[in-house]
C-alpha positions in Angstrom: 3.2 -28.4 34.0 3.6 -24.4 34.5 7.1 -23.6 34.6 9.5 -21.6 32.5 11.9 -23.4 30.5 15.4 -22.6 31.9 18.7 -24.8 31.9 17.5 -26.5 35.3 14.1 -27.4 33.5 14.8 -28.6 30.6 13.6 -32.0 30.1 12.0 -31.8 34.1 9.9 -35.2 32.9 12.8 -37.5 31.7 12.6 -40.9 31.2 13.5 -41.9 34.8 11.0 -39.7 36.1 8.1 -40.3 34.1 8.8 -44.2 34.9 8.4 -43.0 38.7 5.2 -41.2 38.1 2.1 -43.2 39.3 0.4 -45.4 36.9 -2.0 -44.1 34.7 -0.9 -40.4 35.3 -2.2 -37.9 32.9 0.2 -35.7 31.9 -0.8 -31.3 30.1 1.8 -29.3 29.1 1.1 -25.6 28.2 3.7 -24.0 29.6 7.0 -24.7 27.3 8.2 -27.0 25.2 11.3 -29.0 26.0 10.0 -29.7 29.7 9.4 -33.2 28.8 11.6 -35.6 27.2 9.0 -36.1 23.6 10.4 -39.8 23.4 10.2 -40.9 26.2 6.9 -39.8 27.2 5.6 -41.5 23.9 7.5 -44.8 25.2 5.9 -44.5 28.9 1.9 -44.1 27.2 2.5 -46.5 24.5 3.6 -48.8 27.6 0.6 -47.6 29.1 2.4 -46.5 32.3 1.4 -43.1 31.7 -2.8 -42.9 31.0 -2.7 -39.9 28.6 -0.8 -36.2 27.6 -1.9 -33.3 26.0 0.5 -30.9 24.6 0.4 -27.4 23.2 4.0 -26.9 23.3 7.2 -28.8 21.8 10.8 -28.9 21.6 10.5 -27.8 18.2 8.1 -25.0 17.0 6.0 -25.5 14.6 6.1 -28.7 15.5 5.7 -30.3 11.7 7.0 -34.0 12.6 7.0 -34.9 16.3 7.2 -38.7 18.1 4.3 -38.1 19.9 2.2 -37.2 16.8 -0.5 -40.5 15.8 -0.5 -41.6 19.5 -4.3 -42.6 20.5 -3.6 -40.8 24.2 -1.7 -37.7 23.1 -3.5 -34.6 22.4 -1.8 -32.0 20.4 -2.5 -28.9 19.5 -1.1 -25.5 17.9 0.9 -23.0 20.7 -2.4 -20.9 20.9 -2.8 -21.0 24.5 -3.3 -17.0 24.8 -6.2 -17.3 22.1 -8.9 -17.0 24.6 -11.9 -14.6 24.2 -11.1 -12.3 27.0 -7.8 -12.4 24.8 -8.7 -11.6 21.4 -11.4 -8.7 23.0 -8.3 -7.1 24.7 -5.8 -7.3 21.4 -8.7 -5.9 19.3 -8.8 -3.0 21.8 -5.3 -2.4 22.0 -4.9 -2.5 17.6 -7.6 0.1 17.8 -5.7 2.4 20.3 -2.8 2.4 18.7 -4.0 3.1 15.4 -5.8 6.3 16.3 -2.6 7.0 18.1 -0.8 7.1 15.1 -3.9 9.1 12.9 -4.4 11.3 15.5 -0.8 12.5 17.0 1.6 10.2 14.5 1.9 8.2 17.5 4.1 4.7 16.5 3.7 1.7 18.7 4.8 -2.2 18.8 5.1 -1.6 15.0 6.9 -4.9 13.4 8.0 -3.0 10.8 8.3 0.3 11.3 10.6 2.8 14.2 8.6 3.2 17.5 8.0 6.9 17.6 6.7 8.7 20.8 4.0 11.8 20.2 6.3 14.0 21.0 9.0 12.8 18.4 6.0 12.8 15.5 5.2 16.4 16.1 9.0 16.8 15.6 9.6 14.3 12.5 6.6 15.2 10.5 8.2 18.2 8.7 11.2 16.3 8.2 9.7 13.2 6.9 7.9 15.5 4.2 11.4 17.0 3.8 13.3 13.3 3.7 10.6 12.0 0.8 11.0 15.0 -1.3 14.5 15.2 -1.5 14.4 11.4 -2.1 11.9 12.1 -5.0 14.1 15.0 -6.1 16.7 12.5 -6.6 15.1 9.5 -8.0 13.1 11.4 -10.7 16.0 13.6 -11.4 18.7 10.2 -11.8 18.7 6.8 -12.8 17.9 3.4 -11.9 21.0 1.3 -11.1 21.3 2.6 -7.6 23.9 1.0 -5.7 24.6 3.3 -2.4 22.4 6.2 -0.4 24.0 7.8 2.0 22.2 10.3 4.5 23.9 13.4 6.1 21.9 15.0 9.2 24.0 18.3 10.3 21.8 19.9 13.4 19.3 19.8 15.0 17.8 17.1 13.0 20.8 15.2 14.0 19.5 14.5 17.2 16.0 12.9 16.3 15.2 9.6 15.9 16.2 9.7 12.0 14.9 6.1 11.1 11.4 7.3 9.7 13.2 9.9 8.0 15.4 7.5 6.2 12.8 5.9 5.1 10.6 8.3 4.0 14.0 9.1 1.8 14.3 5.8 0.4 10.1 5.8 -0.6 10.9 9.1 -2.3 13.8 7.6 -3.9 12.1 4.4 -5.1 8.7 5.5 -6.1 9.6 7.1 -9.8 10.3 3.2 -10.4 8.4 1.0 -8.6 4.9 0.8 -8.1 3.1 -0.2 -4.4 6.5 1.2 -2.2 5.6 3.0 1.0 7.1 4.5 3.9 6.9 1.0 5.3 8.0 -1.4 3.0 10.8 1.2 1.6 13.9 0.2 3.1 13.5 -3.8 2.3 12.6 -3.3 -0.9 16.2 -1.0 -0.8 18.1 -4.0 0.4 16.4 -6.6 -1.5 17.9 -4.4 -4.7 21.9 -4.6 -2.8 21.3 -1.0 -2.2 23.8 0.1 0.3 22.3 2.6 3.3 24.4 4.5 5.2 23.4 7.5 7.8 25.7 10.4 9.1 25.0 12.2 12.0 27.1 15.4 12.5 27.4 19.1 14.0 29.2 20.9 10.6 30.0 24.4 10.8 27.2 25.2 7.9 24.6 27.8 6.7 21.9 26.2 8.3 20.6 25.3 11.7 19.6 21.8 10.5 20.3 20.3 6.9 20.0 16.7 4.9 21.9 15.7 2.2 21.0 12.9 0.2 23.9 11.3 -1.6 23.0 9.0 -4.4 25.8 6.6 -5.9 24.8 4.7 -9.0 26.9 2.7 -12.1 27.9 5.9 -13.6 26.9 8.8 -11.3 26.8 10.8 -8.1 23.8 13.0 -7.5 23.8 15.0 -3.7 21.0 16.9 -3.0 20.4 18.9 0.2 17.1 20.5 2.2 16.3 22.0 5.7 13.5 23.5 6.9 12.4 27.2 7.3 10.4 28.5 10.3 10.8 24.9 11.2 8.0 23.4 9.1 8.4 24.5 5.3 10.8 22.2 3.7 13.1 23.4 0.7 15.8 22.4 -1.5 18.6 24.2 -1.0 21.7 22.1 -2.8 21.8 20.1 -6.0 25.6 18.5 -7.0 27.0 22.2 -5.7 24.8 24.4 -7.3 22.8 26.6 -4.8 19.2 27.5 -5.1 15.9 27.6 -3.1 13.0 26.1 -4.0 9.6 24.5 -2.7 9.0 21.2 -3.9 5.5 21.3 -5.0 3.3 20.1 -7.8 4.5 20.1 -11.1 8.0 21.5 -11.7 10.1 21.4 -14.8 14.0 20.7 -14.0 16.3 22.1 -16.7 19.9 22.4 -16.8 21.9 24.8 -18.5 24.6 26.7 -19.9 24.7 29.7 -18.1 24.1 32.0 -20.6 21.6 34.8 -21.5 18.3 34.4 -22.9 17.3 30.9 -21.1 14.6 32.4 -19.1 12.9 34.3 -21.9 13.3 31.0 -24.6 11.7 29.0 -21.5 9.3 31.7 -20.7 7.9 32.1 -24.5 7.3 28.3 -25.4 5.5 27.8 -21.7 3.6 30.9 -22.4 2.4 29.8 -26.4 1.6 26.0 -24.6 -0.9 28.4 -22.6 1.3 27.0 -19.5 1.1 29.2 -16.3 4.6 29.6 -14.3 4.1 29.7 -10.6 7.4 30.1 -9.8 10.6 30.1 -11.3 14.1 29.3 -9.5 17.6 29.4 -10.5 20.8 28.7 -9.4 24.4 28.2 -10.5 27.4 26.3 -10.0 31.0 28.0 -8.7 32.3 27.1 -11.7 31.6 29.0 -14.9 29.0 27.8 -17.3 26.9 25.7 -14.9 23.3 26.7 -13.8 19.9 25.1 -13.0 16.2 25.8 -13.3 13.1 24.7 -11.4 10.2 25.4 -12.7 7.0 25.2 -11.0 4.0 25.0 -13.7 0.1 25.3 -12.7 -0.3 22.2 -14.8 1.2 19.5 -16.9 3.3 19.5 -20.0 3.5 17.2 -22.5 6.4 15.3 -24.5 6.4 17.9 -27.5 6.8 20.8 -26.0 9.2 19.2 -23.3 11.4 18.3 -26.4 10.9 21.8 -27.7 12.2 23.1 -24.7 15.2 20.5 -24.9 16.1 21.9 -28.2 17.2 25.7 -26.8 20.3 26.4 -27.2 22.1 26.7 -23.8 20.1 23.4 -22.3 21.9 20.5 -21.7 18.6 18.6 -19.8 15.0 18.7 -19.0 12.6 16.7 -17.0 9.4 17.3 -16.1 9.1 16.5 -12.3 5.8 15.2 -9.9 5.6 16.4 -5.8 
């Protein structure tokens, strides 16, 4: 049998055919299962009316328990009727393609997991993805676990990309500062094996930026939104945390500090960094509409440890500080 199984197929070989076949017939089945009554054709060779079958297809798949299973004249076998040699040489050629598709140009193809992206879209997403994960570390280092909604906002052009490896470059950021082995891959169902809400936003706002994400992240007891675009079209930057303006390269080691807007933070900051022999690369502020709010981001030449992070925590006007990894 070669035929396609369609609604004027099914069961071709019934019970009053296969009694009409001549005697001794031998019946092979690769093409689908369901052409062939199962029962009856076990009834017709046990009756030896039919000589012999051999199946590599059923009605059900995988075929666990079957009537025609322990019958001397039945042959079964697995569905592996494209695992030929000519077969296997072709698939290992076409895994190998693809692959240096994606090392070479970020080219994404017949992915079971992952958004199909063309090589023209990966020259386009790459600066965003770098974008996506570090707002999403941003996010996760700077919050808590207990995450119960993420919701993505793409104003721009960035809007109209394919935003799917984006999100989940976002959600690998997002996750990484609490669970170990999560990848750009695997990121968004480990996100809904944790009842984490995803939601994505696509829209053409009226703001200060030809292309922007926002990040909203909704957990028991907070709301954190952080936003980033691109500059010359490549460099990502932070732009927006909860309101407060500022721009800053995420990069390396940073120190994240929030304040009291009041004088004398940078030079406290500045003096303890300095007597830890701690070299700042850059430092960037920024401050909330409302009076009294402000933030820092710090970024250090090198690590800093739990003493003088809780040295730094002591000044007077700061409210929080954590030590951040890019």
């Amino acid at each position: 049998l070669h035929t396609p199984l369609t609604d004027g197929t099914r069961n071709i070989l019934n019970a009053d055919r296969l009694k009409q076949a001549k005697k001794g017939v031998i019946i092979v089945n690769c093409a689908r299962g369901g052409l062939i009554d199962e029962a009856a054709l076990r009834e017709q060779v046990d009756a030896g009316h039919i000589g012999a079958a051999a199946l590599d297809v059923f009605a059900e798949e995988p075929a666990k328990e079957n009537v025609v299973f322990g019958c001397e004249n039945i042959i079964c076998t697995p569905h592996l009727g494209a695992s030929t040699s000519e077969a296997q040489e072709n698939v290992a050629v076409q895994v190998a393609e693809q692959l240096s598709e994606y090392l070479t140009k970020g080219t994404v193809t017949n992915a079971l997991n992952l958004a199909s992206v063309s090589a023209e879209d990966a020259a386009k997403l790459a600066p965003y993805t770098d974008l996506g994960e570090q707002l999403g570390s941003f996010a996760g280092q700077i919050g808590e676990t207990g995450i119960k909604k993420v919701t993505v906002e793409y104003d721009g052009a960035v809007a109209e990309l394919n935003t799917k490896p984006i999100l989940s470059a976002i959600l690998k950021g997002l996750l990484e500062p609490n669970l170990e082995s999560v990848n750009i891959v695997n990121a968004p169902v480990l996100a809904k094996e944790r009842d984490i809400a995803i939601a994505e936003v696509k829209q053409n706002r009226d703001c200060d930026f030809s292309t922007l994400i926002t990040v909203r992240v909704e957990s028991d007891r907070q709301e954190r939104v952080v936003s980033g675009t691109l500059f010359a079209e490549t460099k990502p930057r932070l732009v927006e945390y909860n309101g407060i303006r500022l721009e800053a390269e995420l990069t390396g080691a940073m120190l994240y500090i929030q304040n009291e807007d009041k004088p004398g933070l940078i030079g406290n900051v500045g003096k303890l960094l300095g007597d830890a022999n701690v070299n700042i690369a850059n430092f960037h502020l920024g401050r909330g509409e409302k009076a009294g709010e402000a933030v820092a981001l710090i970024q250090i030449d090198s690590t800093v440890d739990s003493a003088l992070l809780q040295n730094i925590s002591k000044l007077p006007s700061v409210k929080l500080v954590k030590l951040l990894e890019f």
